[in-house]
C-alpha positions as CSV (number, residue, x, y, z in Angstrom):
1,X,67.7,-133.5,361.2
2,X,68.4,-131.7,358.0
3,X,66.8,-135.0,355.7
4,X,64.4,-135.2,357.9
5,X,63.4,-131.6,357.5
6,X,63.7,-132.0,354.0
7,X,61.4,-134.9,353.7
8,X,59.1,-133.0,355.6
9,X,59.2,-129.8,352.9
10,X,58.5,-132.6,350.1
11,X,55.8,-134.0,351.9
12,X,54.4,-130.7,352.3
13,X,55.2,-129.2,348.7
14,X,53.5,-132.1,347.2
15,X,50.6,-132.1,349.6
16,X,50.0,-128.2,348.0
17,X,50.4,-129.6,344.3
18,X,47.4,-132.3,345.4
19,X,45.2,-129.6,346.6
20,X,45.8,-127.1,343.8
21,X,45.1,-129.6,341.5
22,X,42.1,-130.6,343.4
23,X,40.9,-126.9,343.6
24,X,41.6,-126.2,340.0
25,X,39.6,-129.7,339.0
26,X,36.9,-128.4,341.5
27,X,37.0,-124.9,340.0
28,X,36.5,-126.3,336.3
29,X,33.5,-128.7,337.6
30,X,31.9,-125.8,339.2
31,X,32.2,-123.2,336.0
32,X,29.1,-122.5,334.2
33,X,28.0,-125.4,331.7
34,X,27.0,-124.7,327.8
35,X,25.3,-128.4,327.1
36,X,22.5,-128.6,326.4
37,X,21.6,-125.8,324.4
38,X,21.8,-126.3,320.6
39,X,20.1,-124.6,317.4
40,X,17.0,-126.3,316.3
41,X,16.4,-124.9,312.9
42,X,18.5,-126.3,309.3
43,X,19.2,-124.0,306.4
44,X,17.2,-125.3,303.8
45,X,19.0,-125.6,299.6
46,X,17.2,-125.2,296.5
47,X,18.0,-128.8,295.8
48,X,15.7,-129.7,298.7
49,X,12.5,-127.9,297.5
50,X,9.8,-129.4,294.6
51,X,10.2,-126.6,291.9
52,X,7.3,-125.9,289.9
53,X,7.1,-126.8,285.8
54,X,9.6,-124.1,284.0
55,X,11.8,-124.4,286.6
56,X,14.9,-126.8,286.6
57,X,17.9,-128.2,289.0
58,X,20.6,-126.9,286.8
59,X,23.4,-125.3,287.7
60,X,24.5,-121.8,286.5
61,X,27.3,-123.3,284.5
62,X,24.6,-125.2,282.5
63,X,22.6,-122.5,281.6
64,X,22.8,-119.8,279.1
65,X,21.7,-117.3,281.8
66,X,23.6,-115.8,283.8
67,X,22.7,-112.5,286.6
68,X,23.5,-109.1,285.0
69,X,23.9,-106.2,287.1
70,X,22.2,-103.9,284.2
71,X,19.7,-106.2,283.8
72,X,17.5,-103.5,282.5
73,X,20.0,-103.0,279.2
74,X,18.1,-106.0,277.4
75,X,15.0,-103.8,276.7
76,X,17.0,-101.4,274.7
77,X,15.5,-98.5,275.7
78,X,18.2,-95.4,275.6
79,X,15.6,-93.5,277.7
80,X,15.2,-96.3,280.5
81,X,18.6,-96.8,280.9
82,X,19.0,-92.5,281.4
83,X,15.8,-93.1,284.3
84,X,18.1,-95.9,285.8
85,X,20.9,-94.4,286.3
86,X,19.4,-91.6,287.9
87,X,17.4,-93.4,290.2
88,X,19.9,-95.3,291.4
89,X,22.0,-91.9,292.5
90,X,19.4,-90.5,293.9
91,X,16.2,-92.8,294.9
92,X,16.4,-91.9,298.8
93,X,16.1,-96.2,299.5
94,X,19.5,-96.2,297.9
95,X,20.4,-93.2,300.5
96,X,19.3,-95.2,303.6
97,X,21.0,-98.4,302.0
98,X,24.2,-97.0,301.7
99,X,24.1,-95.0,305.1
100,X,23.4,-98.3,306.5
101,X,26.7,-99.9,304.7
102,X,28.6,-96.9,306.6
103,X,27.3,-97.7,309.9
104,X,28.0,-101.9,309.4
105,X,31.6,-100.1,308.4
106,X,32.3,-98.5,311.5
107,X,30.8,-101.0,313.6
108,X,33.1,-103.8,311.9
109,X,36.4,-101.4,312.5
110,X,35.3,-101.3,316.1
111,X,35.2,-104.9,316.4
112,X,38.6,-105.4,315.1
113,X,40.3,-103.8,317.9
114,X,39.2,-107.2,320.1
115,X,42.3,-108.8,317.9
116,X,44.8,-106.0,318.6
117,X,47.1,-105.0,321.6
118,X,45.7,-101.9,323.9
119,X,47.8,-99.0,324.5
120,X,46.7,-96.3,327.0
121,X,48.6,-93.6,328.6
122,X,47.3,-91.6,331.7
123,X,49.4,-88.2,332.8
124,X,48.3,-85.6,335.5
125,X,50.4,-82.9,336.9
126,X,49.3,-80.9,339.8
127,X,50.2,-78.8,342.7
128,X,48.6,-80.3,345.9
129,X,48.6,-78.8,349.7
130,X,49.1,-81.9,352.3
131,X,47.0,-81.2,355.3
132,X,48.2,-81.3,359.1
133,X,45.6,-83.4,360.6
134,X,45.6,-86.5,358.9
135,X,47.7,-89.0,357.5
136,X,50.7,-87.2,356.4
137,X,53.6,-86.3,358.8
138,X,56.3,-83.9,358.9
139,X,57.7,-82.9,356.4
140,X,54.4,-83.4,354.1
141,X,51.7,-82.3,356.5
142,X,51.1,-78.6,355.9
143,X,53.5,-78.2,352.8
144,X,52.5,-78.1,349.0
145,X,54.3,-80.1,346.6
146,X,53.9,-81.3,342.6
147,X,51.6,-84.5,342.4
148,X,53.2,-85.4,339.1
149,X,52.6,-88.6,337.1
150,X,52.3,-91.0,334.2
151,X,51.3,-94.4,333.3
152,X,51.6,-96.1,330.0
153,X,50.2,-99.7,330.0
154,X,49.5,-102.1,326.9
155,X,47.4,-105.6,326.8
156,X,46.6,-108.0,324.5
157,X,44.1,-111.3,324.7
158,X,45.6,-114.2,324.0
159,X,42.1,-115.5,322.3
160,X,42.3,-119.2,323.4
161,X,39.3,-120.0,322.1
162,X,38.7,-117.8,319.0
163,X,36.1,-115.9,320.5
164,X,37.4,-112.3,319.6
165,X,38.0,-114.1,315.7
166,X,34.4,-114.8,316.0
167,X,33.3,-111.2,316.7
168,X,35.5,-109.7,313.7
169,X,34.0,-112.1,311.6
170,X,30.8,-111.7,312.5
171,X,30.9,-107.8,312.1
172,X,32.5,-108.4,308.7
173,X,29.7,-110.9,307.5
174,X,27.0,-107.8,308.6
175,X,29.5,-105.8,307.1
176,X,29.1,-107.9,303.6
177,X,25.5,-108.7,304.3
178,X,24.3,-104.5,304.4
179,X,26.3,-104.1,301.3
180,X,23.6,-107.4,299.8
181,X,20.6,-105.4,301.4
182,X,21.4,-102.6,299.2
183,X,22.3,-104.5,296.1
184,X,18.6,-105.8,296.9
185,X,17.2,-102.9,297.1
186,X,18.5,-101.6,294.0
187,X,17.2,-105.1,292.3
188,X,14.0,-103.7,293.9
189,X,13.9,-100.4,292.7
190,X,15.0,-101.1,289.2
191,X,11.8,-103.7,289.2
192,X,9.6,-101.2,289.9
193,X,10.7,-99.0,287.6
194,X,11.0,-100.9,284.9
195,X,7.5,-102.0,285.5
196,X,6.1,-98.4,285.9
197,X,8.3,-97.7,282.1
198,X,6.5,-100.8,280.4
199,X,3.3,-99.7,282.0
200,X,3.9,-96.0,280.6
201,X,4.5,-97.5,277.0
202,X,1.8,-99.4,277.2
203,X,-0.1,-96.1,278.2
204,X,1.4,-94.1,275.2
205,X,0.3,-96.9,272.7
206,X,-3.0,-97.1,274.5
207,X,-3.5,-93.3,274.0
208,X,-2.4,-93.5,270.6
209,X,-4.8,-96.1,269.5
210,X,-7.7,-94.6,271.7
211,X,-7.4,-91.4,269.9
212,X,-7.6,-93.3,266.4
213,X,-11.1,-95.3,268.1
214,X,-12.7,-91.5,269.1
215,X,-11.9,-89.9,265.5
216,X,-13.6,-92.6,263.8
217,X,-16.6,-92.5,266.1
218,X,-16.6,-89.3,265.7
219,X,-17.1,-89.8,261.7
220,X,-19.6,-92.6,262.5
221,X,-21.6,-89.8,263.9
222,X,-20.8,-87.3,261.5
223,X,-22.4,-89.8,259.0
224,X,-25.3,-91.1,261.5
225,X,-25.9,-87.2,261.5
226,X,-26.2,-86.7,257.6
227,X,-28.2,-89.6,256.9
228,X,-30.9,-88.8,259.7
229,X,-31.2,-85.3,258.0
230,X,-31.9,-87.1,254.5
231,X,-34.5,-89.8,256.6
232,X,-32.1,-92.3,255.6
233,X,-31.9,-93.6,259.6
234,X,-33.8,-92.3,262.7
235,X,-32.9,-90.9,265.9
236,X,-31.7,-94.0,267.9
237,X,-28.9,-94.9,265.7
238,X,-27.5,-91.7,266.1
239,X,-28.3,-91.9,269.6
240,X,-25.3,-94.8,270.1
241,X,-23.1,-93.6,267.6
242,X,-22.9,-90.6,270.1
243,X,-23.1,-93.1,272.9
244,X,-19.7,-94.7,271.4
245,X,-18.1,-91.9,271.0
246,X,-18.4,-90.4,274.3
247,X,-17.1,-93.4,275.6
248,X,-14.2,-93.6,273.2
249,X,-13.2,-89.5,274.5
250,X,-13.5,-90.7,277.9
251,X,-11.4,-93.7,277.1
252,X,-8.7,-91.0,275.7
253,X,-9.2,-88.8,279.1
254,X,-8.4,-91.5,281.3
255,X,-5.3,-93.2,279.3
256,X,-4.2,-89.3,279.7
257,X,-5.1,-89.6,283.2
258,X,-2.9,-92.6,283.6
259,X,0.2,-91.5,281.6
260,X,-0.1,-88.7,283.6
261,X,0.0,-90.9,287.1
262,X,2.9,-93.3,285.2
263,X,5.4,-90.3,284.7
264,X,4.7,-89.1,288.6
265,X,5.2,-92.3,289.6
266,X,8.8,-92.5,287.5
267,X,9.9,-89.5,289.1
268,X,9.3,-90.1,292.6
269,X,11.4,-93.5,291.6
270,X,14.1,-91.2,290.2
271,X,14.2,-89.3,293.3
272,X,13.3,-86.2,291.0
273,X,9.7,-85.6,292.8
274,X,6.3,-85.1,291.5
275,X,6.5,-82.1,289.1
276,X,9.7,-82.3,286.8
277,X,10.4,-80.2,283.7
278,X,11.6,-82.7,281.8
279,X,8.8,-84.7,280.4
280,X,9.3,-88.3,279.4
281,X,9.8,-88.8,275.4
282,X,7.8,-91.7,273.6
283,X,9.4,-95.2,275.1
284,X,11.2,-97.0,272.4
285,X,10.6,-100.4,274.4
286,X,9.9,-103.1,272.2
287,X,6.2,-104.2,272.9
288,X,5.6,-106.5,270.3
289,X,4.0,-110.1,270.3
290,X,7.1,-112.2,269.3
291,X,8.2,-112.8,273.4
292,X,8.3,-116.3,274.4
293,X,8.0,-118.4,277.6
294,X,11.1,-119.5,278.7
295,X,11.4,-123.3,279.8
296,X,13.9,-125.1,282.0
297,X,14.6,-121.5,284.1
298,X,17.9,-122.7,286.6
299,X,16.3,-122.4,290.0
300,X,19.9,-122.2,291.4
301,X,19.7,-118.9,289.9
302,X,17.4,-117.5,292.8
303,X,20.7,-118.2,294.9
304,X,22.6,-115.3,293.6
305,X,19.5,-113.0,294.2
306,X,21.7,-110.3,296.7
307,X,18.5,-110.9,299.3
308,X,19.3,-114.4,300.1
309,X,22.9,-113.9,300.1
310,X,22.0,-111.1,302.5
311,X,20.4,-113.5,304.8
312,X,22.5,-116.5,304.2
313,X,25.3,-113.5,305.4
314,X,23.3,-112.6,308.4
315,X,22.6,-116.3,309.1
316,X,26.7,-117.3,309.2
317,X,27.1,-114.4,311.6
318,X,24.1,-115.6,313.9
319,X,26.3,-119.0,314.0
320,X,29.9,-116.9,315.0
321,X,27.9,-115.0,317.9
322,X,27.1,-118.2,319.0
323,X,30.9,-119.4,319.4
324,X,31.1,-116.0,321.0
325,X,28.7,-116.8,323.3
326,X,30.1,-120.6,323.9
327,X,33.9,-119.3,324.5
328,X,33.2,-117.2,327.2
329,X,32.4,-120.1,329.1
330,X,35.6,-121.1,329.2
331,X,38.9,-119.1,330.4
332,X,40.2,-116.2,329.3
333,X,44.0,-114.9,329.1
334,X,45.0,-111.5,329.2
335,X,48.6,-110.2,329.2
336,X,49.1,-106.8,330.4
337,X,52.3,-104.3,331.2
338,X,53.1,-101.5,332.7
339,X,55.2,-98.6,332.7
340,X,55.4,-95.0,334.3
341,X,56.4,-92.5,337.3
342,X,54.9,-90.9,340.5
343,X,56.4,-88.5,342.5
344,X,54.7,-86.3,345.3
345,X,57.5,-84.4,346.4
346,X,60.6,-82.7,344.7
347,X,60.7,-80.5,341.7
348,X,58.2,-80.7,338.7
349,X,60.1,-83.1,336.9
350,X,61.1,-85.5,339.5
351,X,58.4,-88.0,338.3
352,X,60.6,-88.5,335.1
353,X,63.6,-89.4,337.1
354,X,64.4,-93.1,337.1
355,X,64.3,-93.7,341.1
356,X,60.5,-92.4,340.3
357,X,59.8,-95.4,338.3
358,X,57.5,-98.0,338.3
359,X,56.4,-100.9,335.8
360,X,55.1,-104.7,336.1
361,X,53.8,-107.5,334.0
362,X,50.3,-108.7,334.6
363,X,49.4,-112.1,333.3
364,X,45.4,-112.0,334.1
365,X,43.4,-115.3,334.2
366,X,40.0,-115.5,334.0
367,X,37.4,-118.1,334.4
368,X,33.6,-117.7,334.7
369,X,32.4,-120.2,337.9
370,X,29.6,-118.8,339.0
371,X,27.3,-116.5,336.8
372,X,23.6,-117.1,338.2
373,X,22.7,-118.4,334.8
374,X,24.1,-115.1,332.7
375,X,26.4,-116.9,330.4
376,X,23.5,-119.7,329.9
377,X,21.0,-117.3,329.3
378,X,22.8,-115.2,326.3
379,X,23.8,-118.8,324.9
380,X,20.3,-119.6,324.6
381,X,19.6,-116.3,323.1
382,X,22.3,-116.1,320.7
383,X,21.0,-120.0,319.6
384,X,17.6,-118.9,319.1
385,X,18.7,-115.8,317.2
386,X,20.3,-117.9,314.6
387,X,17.3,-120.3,314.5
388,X,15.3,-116.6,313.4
389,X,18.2,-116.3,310.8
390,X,17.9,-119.7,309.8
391,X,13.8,-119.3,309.3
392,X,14.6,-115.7,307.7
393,X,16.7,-117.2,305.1
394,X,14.6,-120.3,304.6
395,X,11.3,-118.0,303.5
396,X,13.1,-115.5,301.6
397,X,14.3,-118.7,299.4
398,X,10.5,-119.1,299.7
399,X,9.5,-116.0,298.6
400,X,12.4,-116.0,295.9
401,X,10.8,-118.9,294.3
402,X,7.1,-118.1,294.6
403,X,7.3,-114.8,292.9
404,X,9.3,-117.0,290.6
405,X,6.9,-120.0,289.5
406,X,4.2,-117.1,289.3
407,X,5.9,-114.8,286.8
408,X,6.6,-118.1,284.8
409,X,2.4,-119.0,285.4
410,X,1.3,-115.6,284.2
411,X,3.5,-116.0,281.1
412,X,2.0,-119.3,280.3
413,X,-1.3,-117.4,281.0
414,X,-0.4,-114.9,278.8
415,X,0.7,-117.0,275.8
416,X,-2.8,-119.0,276.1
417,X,-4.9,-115.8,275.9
418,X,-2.0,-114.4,273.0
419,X,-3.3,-117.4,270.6
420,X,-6.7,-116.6,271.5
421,X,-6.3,-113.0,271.3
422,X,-4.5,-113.3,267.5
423,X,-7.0,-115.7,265.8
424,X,-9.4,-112.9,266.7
425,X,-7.2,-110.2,265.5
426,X,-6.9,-111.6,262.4
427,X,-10.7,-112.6,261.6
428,X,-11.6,-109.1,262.7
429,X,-8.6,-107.5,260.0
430,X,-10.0,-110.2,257.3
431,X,-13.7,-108.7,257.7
432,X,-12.4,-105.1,257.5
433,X,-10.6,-105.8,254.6
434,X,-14.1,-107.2,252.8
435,X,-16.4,-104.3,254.7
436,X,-13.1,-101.9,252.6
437,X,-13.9,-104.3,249.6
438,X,-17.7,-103.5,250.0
439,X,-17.5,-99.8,250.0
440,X,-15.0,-99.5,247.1
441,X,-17.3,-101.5,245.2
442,X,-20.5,-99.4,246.1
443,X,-22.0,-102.2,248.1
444,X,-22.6,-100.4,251.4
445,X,-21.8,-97.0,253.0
446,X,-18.9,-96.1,255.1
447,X,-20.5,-97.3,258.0
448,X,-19.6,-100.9,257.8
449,X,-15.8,-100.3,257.2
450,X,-15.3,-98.0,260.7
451,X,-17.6,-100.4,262.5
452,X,-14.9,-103.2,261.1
453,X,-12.2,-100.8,261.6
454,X,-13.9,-100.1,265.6
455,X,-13.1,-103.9,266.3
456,X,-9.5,-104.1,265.2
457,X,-8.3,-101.3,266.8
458,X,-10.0,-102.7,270.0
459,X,-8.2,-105.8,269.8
460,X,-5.4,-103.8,269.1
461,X,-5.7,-102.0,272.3
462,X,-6.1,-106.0,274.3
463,X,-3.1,-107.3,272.2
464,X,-1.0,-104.1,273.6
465,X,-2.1,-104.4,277.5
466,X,-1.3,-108.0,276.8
467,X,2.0,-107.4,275.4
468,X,3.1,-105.0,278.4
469,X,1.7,-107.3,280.9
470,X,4.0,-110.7,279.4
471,X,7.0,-107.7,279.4
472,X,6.2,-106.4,283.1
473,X,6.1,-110.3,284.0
474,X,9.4,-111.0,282.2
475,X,11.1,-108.3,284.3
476,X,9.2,-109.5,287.1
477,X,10.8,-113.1,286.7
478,X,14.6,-111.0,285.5
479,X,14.0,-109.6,289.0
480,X,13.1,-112.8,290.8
481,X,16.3,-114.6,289.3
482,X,18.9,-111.8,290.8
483,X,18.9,-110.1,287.5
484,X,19.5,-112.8,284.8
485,X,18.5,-112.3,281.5
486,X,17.1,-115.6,280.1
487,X,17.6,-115.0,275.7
488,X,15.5,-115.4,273.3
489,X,12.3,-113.9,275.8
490,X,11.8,-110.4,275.1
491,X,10.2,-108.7,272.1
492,X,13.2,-107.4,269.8
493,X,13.8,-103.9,269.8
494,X,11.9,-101.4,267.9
495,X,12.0,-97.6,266.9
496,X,8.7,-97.0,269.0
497,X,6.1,-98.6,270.9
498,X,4.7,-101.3,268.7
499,X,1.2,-103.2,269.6
């Protein structure tokens, strides 16, 4: 009787092993499915794009070039570099950029905790009067006793499937990627200012040159004046030469005008405001005519720009919320313990007293079966998320290469209308050289020599604007590659704004 019994236990016993495999196989077919959904978008590389003439395939180590977080530094401008620095304390961007950094900070500490243990500990101590007509007989109904207690209890994930790994890391890559965003926006900011500094030399020389054109005219006139009084001319010629010269003062009102505008501008980009009492000094940038174009710029370069490593940043944590969203399809393993006392009768300290104890161990499974399409749904979200990352990235290498080819197009540009621009500069300094010739040998009056003189320093005045715009678009294509300085590019240095 006692086999048979036993057989009958086995039987039984390995009956239950059959079913809870069975219900454990059942369980897992019926738990929510991730196939299906998958990203749609691919990162693209700078390999994979046609890059425009000027632009090569080489790689950084190839190049002379390299990205320069002073980037500014190679226009040699003491004053520029003073500007810089304080716009880069205090332009309020800069403010929002590295508030944001803070926030991606404390965000990133918070998702850390996911990989630690838990402690908590809950205490109350109270005085509480058990009532008569209820659940509590004699001798708790109608007395008052201490409701003392405490409860310390610790747990920790196991993390089967790296899904808390993937959180951290993903709060550290938006952690690394704000930190880009405002390396980007100080890339930013140090473009426009050094484009509003060129402009502003430009400006000064502009003036400078503007105020030489209006004394002249005003001698033309002077002279047009005399020789009308001695019937030498009549009335119309002095008519333009006054003509000219109104136009030449209002040339010098509105280069004022625009320095003016230039050093506002400046400010608000140093964060000092409009009106400051510290007026700008005369640039010492270099704007001479001996830049070049620079050929066989590295395209990899536009890589180390801090926007696309921003997005490339943003795009790897799109990918680790994804395996965040696939693991918690599957289960989950939490260990848990506890420790603590209760007592509800007694002295005050009787909860500390070891017969007042209490504690456990609480291995937790758990396994998502049935969700109504919850865990599917942020799956698909999370996917398409980093499918916006993906496109995000993808047109900010766009963008980082489009502003590139143009800066190198508007320097070819330039260089074309340069050689234009000089062979007329130097035809018009050869015929004031003979008009000068002319005079001193009693040839002609004054007239012809400022009339020469006129068209020099008006070609002057081009070959400067030209000048600042090849050095604007140099920083323009600096900016474009991250910061690198391509050599050999810029004007050299000077002691003043040169034309």
């Amino acid at each position: 009787m006692y086999y048979l019994f036993m057989n009958r236990i086995a039987h039984q016993v390995s009956a239950l092993r059959v079913s809870a495999i069975g219900a454990v196989c059942a369980l897992l077919a019926a738990c929510a499915d991730p196939s299906g959904i998958l990203p749609h978008a691919h990162p693209t590389t700078i390999d994979q794009l046609n890059v425009s003439s000027g632009l090569s395939h080489q790689t950084k180590e190839e190049s002379s070039a390299s990205a320069a977080q002073a980037w500014w530094h190679a226009f040699h401008d003491r004053q520029l570099d003073a500007l810089m620095t304080q716009a880069l304390r205090h332009n309020p961007d800069l403010a929002i950029a590295r508030a944001r950094i803070r926030q991606a900070e404390g965000l990133s500490e918070a998702a850390g905790a996911v990989e630690r243990p838990r402690v908590d500990l809950d205490a109350h101590v109270g005085r509480a009067h058990w009532t008569n007509n209820q659940f509590f007989p004699p001798p708790f109904g109608g007395s008052t006793t201490w409701d003392n207690g405490f409860n310390l209890s610790a747990s920790y994930s196991l993390d089967l499937w790296g899904k808390n790994r993937a959180i951290v890391q993903a709060a550290e890559d938006r952690l690394k990627a704000s930190v880009e965003a405002r390396n980007a926006a100080a890339l930013l900011l140090s473009s426009q200012l050094v484009s509003a500094y060129l402009h502003y030399a430009a400006g000064v020389a502009l003036l400078r040159t503007a105020t030489e054109r209006q004394a002249d005219a005003d001698r033309v006139v002077q002279i047009e004046r005399i020789r009308l009084n001695h019937g030498l001319t009549d009335a119309a010629h002095l008519y333009d030469a006054q003509l000219t010269a109104a136009r030449y003062q209002e040339d010098v009102a509105t280069y004022s005008g625009d320095l003016h505008l230039r050093a506002e501008q400046i400010a608000v980009l140093t964060g000092r405001g409009i009106a400051t009492d510290t007026p700008l000094q005369a640039p010492t940038v270099a704007l001479g005519d001996d830049w070049s174009v620079p050929h066989d710029v590295p395209a990899n370069l536009i890589g180390s720009r801090p926007d696309i490593r921003a997005r490339r940043l943003q795009m790897e944590a799109a990918a680790r919320d994804i395996h965040v969203a696939r693991a918690a399809f599957y289960p989950d393993i939490n260990l848990a313990a506890y420790v603590g006392g209760l007592a509800a009768s007694g002295g005050f300290s009787r909860f500390l007293q070891s017969n007042s104890a209490h504690y456990g161990v609480v291995p937790a499974l758990t396994l998502p079966i049935f969700e109504g399409g919850r865990l599917r749904g942020q799956l698909r979200e999370r996917t398409a998320a980093y499918d916006e990352a993906i496109a995000e990235y993808n047109k900010a290498l766009l963008t980082a290469l489009q502003q590139t080819a143009s800066a190198l197009t508007q320097l070819h540009t330039l260089a074309e209308r340069r050689a234009a621009l000089n062979d007329a500069l130097r035809a018009a300094t050869e015929n004031e050289k003979r008009a000068e010739q002319r005079f001193a040998a009693g040839l002609t009056n004054h007239l012809p020599v400022l009339a020469a003189r006129q068209s020099v320093l008006n070609l002057q005045a081009q070959r400067i604007s030209l000048n600042a715009e090849a050095s604007a678009a140099l920083a323009q294509l600096y900016a474009a590659l991250g910061g690198a300085v391509l050599p050999h590019t810029l004007p050299h240095a000077s002691q003043g704004v040169t034309g």
